[in-house]
C-alpha positions as CSV (number, residue, x, y, z in Angstrom):
1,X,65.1,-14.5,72.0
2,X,68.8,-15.9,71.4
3,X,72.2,-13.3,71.2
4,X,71.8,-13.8,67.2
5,X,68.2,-12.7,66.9
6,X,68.2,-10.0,68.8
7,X,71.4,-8.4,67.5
8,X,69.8,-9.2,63.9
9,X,66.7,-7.0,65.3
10,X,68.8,-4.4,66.5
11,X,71.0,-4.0,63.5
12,X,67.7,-3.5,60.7
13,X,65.9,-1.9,63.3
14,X,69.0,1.1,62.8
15,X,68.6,0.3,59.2
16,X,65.0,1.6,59.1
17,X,65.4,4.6,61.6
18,X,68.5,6.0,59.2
19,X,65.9,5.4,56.2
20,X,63.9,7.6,58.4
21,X,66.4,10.0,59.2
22,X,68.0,10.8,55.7
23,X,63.9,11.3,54.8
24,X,63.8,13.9,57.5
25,X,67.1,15.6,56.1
26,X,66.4,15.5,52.8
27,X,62.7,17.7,53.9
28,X,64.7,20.0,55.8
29,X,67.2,20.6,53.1
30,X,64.6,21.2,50.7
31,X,63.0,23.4,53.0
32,X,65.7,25.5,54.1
33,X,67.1,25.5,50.3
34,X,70.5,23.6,51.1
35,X,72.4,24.5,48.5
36,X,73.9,21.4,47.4
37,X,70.8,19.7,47.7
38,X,68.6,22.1,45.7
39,X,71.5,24.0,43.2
40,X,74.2,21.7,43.1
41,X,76.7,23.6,40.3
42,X,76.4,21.9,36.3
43,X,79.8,20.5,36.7
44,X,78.0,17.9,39.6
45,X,75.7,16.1,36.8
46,X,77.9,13.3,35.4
47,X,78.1,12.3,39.3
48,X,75.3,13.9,40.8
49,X,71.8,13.1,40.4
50,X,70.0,16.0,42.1
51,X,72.4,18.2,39.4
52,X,71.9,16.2,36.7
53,X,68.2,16.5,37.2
54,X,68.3,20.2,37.3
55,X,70.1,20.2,33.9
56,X,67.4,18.4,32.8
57,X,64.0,19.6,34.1
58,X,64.9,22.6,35.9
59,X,65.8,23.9,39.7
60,X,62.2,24.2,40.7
61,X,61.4,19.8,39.5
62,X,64.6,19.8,41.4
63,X,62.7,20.9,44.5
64,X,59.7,19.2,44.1
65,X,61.7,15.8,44.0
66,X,63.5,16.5,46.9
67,X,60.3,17.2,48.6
68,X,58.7,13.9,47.2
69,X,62.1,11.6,47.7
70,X,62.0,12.7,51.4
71,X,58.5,12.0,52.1
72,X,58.9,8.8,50.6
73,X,62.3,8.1,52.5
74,X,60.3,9.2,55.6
75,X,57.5,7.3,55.2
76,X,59.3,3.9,54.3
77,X,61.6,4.3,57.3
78,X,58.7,4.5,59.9
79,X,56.6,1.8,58.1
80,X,59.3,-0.6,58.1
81,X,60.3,0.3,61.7
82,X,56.9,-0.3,62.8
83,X,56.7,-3.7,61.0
84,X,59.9,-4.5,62.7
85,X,59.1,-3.5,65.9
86,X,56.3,-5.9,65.8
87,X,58.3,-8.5,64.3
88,X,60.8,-8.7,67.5
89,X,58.1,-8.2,70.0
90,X,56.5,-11.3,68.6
91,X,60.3,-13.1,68.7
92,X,60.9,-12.3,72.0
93,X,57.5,-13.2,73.9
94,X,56.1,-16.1,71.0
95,X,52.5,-17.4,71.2
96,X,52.3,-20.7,73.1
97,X,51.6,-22.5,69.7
98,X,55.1,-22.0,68.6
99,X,56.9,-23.5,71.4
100,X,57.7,-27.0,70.9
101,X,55.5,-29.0,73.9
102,X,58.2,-31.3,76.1
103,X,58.2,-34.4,76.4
């Protein structure tokens, strides 16, 4: 595996663990009723989508998304980490059918 593929490995491999990790704190924030997460003030909703959302539907659809938008945050970032864990393993030891024979 060459400086250039590993270092492109490394850096969406860090892409897919913070996927992971805002997932993770978006679930705790709903759980322990973050404020700004689950009753952001109205004056938030021109800029704020969690407020604007509670303007809209209500504080408890507010909580329910959170919920759902951190389990699917959660459970993209550990699929995608998996698929690129596999992908680099199979970069960095190939099958023999890849390498090029010599001559």
């Amino acid at each position: 595996m060459s400086d250039d593929q590993f270092l492109d490995c490394l850096h969406r491999l860090l892409l897919y663990i913070g996927f992971a990790i805002v997932g993770v704190l978006m679930l705790v924030g709903a759980y322990r009723r973050w404020r700004w997460l689950i009753d952001p003030p109205r004056s938030w909703s021109p800029y704020y989508s969690q407020a604007m959302l509670k303007e809209v539907m209500g504080p408890t659809a507010v909580l329910y998304f959170t919920y759902f938008l951190g389990l699917a945050l959660f459970a993209a970032g550990c699929f995608t980490t998996y698929q690129e864990v596999v992908w680099c393993r199979l970069i960095s030891h190939p099958p023999p059918h890849w390498v090029r024979p010599s001559s």
